[in-house]
Structure formats: structure tokens, C-alpha cells
C-alpha positions as CSV (number, residue, x, y, z in Angstrom):
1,X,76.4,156.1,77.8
2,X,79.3,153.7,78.0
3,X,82.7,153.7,79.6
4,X,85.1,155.8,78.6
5,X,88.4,153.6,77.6
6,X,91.2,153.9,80.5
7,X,95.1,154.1,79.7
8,X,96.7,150.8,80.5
9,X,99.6,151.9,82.6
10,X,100.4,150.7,86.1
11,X,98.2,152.0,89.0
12,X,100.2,153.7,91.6
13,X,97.6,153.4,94.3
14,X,98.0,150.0,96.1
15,X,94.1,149.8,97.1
16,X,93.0,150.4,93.5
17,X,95.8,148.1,92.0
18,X,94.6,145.0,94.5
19,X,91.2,145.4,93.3
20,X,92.0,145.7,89.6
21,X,94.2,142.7,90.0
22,X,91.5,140.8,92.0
23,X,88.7,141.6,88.9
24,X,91.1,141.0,86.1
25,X,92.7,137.8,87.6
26,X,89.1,136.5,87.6
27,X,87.6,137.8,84.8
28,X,90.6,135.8,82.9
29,X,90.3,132.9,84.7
30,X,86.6,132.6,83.9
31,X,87.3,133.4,80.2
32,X,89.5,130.2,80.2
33,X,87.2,128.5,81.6
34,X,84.9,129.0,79.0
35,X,87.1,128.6,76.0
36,X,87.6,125.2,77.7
37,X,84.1,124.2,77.3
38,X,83.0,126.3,74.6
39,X,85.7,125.1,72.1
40,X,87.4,122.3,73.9
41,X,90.4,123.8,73.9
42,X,93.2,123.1,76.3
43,X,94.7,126.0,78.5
44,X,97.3,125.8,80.9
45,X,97.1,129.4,82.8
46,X,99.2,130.8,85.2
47,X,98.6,134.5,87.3
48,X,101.7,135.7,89.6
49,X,101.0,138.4,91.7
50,X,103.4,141.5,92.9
51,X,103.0,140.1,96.3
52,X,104.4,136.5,94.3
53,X,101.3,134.7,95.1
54,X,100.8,132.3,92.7
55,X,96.8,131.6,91.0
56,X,96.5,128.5,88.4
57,X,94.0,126.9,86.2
58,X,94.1,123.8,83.9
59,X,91.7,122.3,81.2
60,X,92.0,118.8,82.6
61,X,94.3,117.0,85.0
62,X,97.8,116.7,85.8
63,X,98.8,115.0,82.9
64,X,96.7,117.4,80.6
65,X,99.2,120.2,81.7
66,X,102.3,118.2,81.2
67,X,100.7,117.7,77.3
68,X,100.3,121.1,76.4
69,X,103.8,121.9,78.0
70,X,105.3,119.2,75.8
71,X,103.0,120.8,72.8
72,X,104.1,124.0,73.4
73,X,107.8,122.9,73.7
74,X,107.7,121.1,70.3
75,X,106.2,124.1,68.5
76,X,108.5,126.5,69.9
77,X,111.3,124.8,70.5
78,X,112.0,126.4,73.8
79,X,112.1,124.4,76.5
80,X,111.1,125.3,80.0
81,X,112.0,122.2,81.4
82,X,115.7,122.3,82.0
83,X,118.5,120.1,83.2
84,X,118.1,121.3,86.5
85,X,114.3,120.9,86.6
86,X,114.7,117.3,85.1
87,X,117.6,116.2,88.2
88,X,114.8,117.9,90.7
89,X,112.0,115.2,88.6
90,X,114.2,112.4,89.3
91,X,115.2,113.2,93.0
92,X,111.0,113.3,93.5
93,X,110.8,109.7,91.6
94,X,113.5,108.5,93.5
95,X,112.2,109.6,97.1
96,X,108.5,108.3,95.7
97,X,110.4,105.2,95.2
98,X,111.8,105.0,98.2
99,X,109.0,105.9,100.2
100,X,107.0,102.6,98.5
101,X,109.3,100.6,99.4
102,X,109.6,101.8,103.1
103,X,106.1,101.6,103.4
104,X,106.5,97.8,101.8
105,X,108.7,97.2,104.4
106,X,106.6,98.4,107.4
107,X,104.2,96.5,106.1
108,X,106.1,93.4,106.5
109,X,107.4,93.8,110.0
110,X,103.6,94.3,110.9
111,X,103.2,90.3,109.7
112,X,101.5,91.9,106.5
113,X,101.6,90.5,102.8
114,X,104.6,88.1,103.8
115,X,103.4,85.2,102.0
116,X,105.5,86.4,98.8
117,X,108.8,86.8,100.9
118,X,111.4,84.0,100.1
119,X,113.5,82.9,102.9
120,X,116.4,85.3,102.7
121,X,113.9,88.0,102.7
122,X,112.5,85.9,106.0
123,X,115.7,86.1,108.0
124,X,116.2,89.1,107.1
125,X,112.9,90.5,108.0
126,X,113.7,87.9,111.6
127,X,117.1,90.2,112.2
128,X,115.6,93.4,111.9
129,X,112.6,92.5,114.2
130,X,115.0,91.0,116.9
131,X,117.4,94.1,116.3
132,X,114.5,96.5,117.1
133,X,113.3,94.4,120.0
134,X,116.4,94.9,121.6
135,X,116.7,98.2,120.8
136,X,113.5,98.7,122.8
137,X,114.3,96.5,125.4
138,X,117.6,98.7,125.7
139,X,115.6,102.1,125.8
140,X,113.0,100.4,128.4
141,X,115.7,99.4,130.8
142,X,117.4,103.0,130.6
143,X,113.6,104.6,130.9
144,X,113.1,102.4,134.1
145,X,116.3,103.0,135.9
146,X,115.6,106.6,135.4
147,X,112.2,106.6,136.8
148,X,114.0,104.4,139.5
149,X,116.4,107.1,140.3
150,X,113.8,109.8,140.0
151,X,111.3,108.4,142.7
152,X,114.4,107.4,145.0
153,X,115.5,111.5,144.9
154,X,111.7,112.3,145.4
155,X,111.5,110.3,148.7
156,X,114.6,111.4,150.0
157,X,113.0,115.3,149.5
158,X,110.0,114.2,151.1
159,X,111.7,112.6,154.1
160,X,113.9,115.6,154.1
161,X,111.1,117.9,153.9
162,X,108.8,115.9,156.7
163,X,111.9,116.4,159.4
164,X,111.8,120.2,158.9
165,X,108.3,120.1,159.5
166,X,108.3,117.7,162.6
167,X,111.1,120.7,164.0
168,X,109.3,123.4,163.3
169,X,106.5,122.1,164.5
170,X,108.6,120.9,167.8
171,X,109.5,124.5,168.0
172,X,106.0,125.8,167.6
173,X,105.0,123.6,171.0
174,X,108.4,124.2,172.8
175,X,107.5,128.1,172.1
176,X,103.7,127.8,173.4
177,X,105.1,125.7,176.6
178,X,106.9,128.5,177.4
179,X,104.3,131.2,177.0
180,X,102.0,129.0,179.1
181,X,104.6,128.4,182.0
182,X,105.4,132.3,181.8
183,X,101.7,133.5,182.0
184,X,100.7,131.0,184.8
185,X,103.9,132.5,187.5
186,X,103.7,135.8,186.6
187,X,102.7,138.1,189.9
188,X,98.9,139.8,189.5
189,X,98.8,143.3,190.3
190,X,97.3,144.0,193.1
191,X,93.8,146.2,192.8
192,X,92.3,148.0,195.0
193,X,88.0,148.6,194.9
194,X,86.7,151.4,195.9
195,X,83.7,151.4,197.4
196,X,80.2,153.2,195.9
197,X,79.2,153.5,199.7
198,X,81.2,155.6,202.3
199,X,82.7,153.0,205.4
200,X,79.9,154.4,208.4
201,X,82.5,152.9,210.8
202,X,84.8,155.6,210.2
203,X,82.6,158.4,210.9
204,X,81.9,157.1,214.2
């Protein structure tokens, strides 16, 4: 007996809609898989969930995707790839750019791939490397006087610290002399034994 057919409408209960939405999602994702294979097709797919989490699959690489986007656009003629998308593009290629050519330059002040430099590129390379140098020599000499400073404060706490421990501990002795000299005059009571045996001298 097979499955009765269900009434495509959204599902109110959140549990139940998360578990439809997990099956479907990959049930789809499989069946693109296999039309990839099965007909070498190309398929460019895209899932958004309610929560806006984003699932993705492409027949290929990179450059696959940005095929069947330019396919789709010449078919259609819609375009998806606005102005605004196309200034984001270009800000990416010109921080990619940028970031070559930093890394280019680190790895000439390391004293790596120079050879090609010419000699303007040299001196200039020279500058920069005496201009940091200094730079670090002028952060070293700050660091130092600070560490300077800092140990000068600590031994003055110390000393401070190790005179009001010689006086209290001056005050600890002067306090014990005292008890000593007071115990050693004071006056013993004077006690009086009585004797177990009665004195036989005074009966007689």
C-alpha cells in the first residue's frame, strides 16, 4: 500500500518543518548530483533556509559556476550581476592586487628575490629598511627606559616595605623585653603548706 499524496502547504510545526527541510534539501541535492553525472549536465544550485542559512552545490569548479551564470544571463537576459556587484568585484581584485604586491615587498626587505630590483628600487628598498630600523631602535629605547623606571619604583617599594618590617619587628622585641622584665620583678605570692601530719610539739 503506498503513501497517500500530502498537500504542499507550509508546515506550521517548527520540528516537523526542520526535518522536512533537512530530507528535501538533500534529496535535491543528491538528485543534482546525479543529473551531473548521469547526463553531464551543469547545475549551479542554491538552498536558503528560514533560519538564512545558506546550502550550495556546483557541477564543477569555480569557474564552472561563473559559466552557467553568464549562460543563464545570455538566455534570459536578466542579469544578476549588477553595477553594484561588479564595483564589489573590482574592490576584491584591487585588494588581491594589493595584497601581491605587499607580499612582493616583504619578500624583498627579507633579502628575497632582489636580484631583479634595479637600483632605484635598491635605495628605495635601503630607506625603508633604515627607516624601520630606527623605528625599532626608537620603540627599544622607550621600552627600556620604561622597564628602567619600573624596576627603580619596585626597589623603592621593597626598601619601603623592608623598613616597616625591621619596625615592626623592633616593636615585636621591644614588646617581649618588656614582658620578660615585668614577669621576672613581679612579687610571688606567698603560700602557705599545710601539713598531712599534725605538729606533736604543740600538743605537748
Amino acid at each position: 500500500m503506498g503513501r497517500g499524496k500530502i498537500e504542499i502547504k507550509r508546515i506550521e510545526n517548527s520540528s516537523n518543518r526542520q526535518v522536512t527541510y533537512n530530507k528535501r534539501r538533500n534529496g535535491i541535492i543528491k538528485k543534482a548530483k546525479e543529473i551531473t553525472v548521469l547526463c553531464d549536465a551543469k547545475v549551479s544550485l542554491i538552498i536558503i533556509a528560514s533560519s538564512g542559512k545558506m546550502v550550495e552545490y556546483c557541477s564543477g569548479t569555480e569557474e564552472t559556476r561563473k559559466k552557467i551564470l553568464d549562460k543563464y544571463h545570455s538566455q534570459t537576459g536578466r542579469r544578476l550581476w549588477d553595477a553594484k556587484h561588479e564595483n564589489l568585484s573590482n574592490e576584491v581584485d584591487r585588494v588581491k592586487k594589493d595584497n601581491d604586491g605587499m607580499q612582493i615587498e616583504l619578500r624583498h626587505l627579507k633579502g628575497e628575490d632582489i636580484s631583479s630590483l634595479n637600483h632605484v628600487d635598491l635605495m628605495a628598498l635601503e630607506e625603508a629598511l633604515e627607516n624601520g630600523l630606527a623605528s625599532i631602535r626608537d620603540r627599544m629605547s622607550k621600552y627600556v627606559d620604561a622597564v628602567r623606571k619600573n624596576n627603580i619604583a619596585l626597589e623603592d617599594e621593597h626598601k619601603r616595605l623592608t623598613y616597616q618590617l625591621h619596625n615592626k619587628v623592633m616593636n615585636i622585641e621591644e614588646n617581649l623585653r618588656e614582658i620578660n622584665y615585668n614577669s621576672s620583678n613581679q612579687i610571688p605570692f606567698a603560700l602557705r603548706v599545710q601539713p598531712n601530719q599534725p605538729n606533736l610539739q604543740d600538743r605537748m
